[in-house]
Each structure stands twice: as C-alpha cells, then as structure tokens.
N, C-alpha and C positions, 0 to 999 in steps of 0.2 A: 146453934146452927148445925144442920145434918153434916156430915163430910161430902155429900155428894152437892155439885151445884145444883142452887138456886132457881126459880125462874117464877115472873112475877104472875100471878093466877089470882081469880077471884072466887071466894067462897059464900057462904050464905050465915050473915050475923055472927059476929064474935069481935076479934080484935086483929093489931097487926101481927104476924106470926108470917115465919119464911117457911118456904113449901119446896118440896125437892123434886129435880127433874122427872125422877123415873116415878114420883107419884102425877105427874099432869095428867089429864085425861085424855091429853092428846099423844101420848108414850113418852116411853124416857127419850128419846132423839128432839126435843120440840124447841126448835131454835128460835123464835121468835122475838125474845131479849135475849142478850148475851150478854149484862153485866154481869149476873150472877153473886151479887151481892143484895140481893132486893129486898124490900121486904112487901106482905101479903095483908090488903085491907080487906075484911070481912062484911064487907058492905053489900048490902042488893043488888045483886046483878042477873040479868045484865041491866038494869036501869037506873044504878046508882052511878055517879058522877065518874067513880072510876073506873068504871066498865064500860064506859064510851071512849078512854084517854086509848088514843092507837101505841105506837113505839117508837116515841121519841128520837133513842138514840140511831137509827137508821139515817136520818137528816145529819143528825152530827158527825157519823162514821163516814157518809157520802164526803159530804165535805171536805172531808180532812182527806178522803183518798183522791180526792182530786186536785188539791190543792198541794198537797204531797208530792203527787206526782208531777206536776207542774215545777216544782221545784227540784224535786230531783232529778228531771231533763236536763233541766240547765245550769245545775252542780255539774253534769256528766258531760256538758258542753255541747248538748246533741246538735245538729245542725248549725255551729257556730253560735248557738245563743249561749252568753257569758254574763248577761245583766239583767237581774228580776224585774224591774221597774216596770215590766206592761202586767206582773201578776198582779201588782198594786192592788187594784180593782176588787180580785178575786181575793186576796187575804182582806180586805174592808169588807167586802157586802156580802161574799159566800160564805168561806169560811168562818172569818171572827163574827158575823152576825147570826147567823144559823148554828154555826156550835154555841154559842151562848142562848140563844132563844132554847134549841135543845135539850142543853142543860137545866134551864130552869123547870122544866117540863117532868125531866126526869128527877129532883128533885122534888119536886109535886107526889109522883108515884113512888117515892122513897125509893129512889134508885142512885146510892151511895157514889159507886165505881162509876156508873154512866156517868153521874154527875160533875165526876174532875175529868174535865177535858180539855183542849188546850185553848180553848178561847183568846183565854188571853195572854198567850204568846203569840199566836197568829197578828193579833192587833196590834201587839208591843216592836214583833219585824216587819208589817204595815208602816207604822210609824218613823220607823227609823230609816224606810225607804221613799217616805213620803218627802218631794222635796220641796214644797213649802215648809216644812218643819227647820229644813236649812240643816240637818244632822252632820252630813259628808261636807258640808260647805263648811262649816266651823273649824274642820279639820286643816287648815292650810297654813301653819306654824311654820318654821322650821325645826327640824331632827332634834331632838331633845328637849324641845319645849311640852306645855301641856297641851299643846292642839297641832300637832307632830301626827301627821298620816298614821304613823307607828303607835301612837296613843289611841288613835280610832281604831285601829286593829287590834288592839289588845284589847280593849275596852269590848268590841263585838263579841270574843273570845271570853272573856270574863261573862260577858250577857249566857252566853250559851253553856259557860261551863256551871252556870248557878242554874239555869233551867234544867238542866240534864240532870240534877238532882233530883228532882222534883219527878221526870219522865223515867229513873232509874226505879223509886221509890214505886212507880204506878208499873211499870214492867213485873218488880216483883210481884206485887199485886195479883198481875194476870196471871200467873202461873197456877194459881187456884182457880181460872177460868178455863179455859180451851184451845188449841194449840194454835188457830188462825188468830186470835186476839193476841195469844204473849208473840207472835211474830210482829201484829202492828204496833208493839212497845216495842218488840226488841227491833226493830229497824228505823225507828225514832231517835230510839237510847246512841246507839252504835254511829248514826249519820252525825247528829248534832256532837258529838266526840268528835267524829272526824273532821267535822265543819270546824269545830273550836280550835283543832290544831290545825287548820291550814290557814286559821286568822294568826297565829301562832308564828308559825313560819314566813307570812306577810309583812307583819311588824318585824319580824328579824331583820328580813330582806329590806326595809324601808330603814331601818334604823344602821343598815349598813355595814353592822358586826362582825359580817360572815359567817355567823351561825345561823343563816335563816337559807333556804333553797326554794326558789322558785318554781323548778322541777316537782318537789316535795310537797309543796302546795298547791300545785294542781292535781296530785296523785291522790293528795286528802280529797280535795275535793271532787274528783271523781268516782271514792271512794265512800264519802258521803252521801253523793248523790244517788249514787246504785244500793245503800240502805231504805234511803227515801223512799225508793223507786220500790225494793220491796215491801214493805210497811203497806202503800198504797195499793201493793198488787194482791194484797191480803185483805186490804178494807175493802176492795172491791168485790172479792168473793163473799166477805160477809158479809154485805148489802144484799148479794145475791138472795145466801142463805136466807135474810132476812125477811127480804121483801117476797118472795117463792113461798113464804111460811105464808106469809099474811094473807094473800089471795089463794091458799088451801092449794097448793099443788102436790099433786099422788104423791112425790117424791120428796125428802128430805136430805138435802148436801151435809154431808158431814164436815164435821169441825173438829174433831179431835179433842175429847173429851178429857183433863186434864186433873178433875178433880177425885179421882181413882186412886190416884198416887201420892193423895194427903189424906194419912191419916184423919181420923174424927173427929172432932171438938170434944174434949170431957166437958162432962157438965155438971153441975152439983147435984 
C-alpha cells in the first residue's frame, strides 16, 4: 500500500488493488470515503455493481454523531438531564441499526476501517438500559453481596474498560487517516475512560469505603461527556465533508491529511 491515503475509485478491468488520493481524478483533496484503508475493484464502470454502491459509511458516521452527542449532553448534565433512558430508542433503531446495516455495506466495497464500527456497543448499552431486560433491577442486594448496587457499578466499569480497548486499538488506527477522524477516536477513547472511572468512584461511594467521591464522579462524568461531545462535533463535520463531496460542490472542506507523516510501506 502507498504511504499516502487510500480512497476507494473505480478502474477499468483488472483486479482488487488500492489507489491513492492524490491519484483520483477528482485531486488529491477528494473526501468522499474517509476510511482510507480500502481497497479498489477493477470492474466496469460506471455500470458494474460496484459503481452504483454510494458511501456507505456517511449513514454510520451520522449516527454515531448524533447519538454521541445525545449522550454527551447528558454525561454533562445539560439542562438537568442525568438519565439516558429516552435515548433508548435512538441507540436501538438509529444508531445500532444503521451502523450495522453500514457496515455490512462497506464491507461489500472492502472497506476494512469503515467496517469496525461500533454497532455493537451501541446495542450492548441499549441493552443494558433497556428495562425489560431487568439489568438495574437485579442489582438490589445488599453491600457486599453479588447483586450489591456496587457490583453493578463496577461491572458497567469493567463493560467500558474492555470496550475502550477495542476503541483505543481503532484511534490508533486513525492516525494513518486524517485529523477530523483520529479526533472521533480520540474523543470516544478519552470519554468512555472517563465514564469507566466515574462508575469507579460510584461503587466506592456505594460500597461505603471512603475511598469513593461523589464530587469525583460527577467531574468524570462531566468530563466524559464534553469528549463525547467532541467526537460528535467532529462526525458532524465529516458528514459535511462527506456529503458536500457527493452532490459535486465547487468547494472541498479540509480534513487534515494525516498520512504525510507516516512513512511508506516497504515492499518486497
């Protein structure tokens, strides 16, 4: 693969092979995917199958900035709202269904990076806010037993501190992308950190110790929430970017082109 990003384009007969920005025929600025891990099917176009598929990940990116931001409000406690439960909705049928359907989409057009996205985390804290599922309600023990409020706090904290792996590993990722993308990793990576420790300092505070602050815990979580908040206000530009590309407007929104500063692949 070239050292400079990728972007997915269609050629005339051959094979799959990655194609680099500043050869599109649209210029090196052509924002239109922004995985940048893609690869290029050599099939007829524009009348072959793949030459009709639009850009998938724009539906996925929406999503997640809106849903994001929905959530980062009310990490931040805006207007007194302190409980998700009406986003419910929006993490079931916006976001976890649309990033998933996305995804498979862009997995179709061998679109690697698009394709891990967070579907299903979005559906997994769906779930666990869903209260038919009875998740919070199971929790009514007392302190030191295993269904101890304090056990459900650390348990949420353990949820996020294993996905945060996962969303650390995809941040580094971006940094071979462009500067608006590693910002919607790194305002993910950095909230759900803070969000883990303020379930942290919850279960302290529950378990009675005195090593837990309440104080400390809203600060996490305020401070989680204003990552969130960024991440979203970055996915919303590159939907801009995105969708500005696709219906041909004179102008092209920069994004901060990232893959400058990595060296080339050797190749054999």
């Amino acid at each position: 693969m070239s050292g400079e990003a990728t972007s997915f384009e269609m050629k005339n007969h051959g094979e799959f092979r990655d194609t680099e920005v500043g050869h599109h025929p649209r210029g090196p600025n052509h924002n239109e995917d922004l995985g940048h891990q893609l690869k290029t099917y050599d099939g007829p176009h524009p009348h072959g199958f793949y030459g009709r598929i639009g850009n998938p990940g724009v539906l996925g990116l929406a999503a997640h900035a809106v849903t994001l931001m929905l959530l980062g409000t009310q990490f931040m406690q805006w207007r007194g709202v302190t409980a998700p439960q009406v986003y419910i909705g929006n993490l079931y049928f916006y976001t976890g269904l649309y990033m998933f359907t996305s995804a498979q989409w862009c997995l179709i057009k061998g679109e690697t990076f698009a394709y891990l996205v967070f579907a299903g985390f979005y559906l997994s804290y769906a779930a666990i806010l869903t209260p038919a599922f009875n998740v919070a309600a199971s929790y009514t023990g007392a302190v030191g037993t295993a269904t101890s409020v304090a056990t459900e706090y650390n348990s949420l904290a353990t949820f996020l501190f294993v996905w945060n792996g996962v969303f650390t590993i995809i941040f580094i990722a971006s940094l071979r992308t462009n500067f608006c993308l590693a910002v919607v990793f790194f305002g993910v990576m950095m909230g759900v950190w803070c969000l883990a420790g303020m379930y942290v300092q919850l279960a302290a505070v529950a378990e009675a110790t005195g090593s837990g602050s309440a104080t400390m815990a809203v600060a996490l979580s305020k401070a989680g929430g204003a990552f969130l908040f960024l991440s979203a206000c970055s996915g919303f530009y590159l939907v801009c970017v995105q969708l500005f590309e696709s219906v041909d407007f004179p102008f092209t929104l920069p994004v901060g082109d990232l893959s400058r500063f990595w060296p080339k692949k050797k190749t054999d």
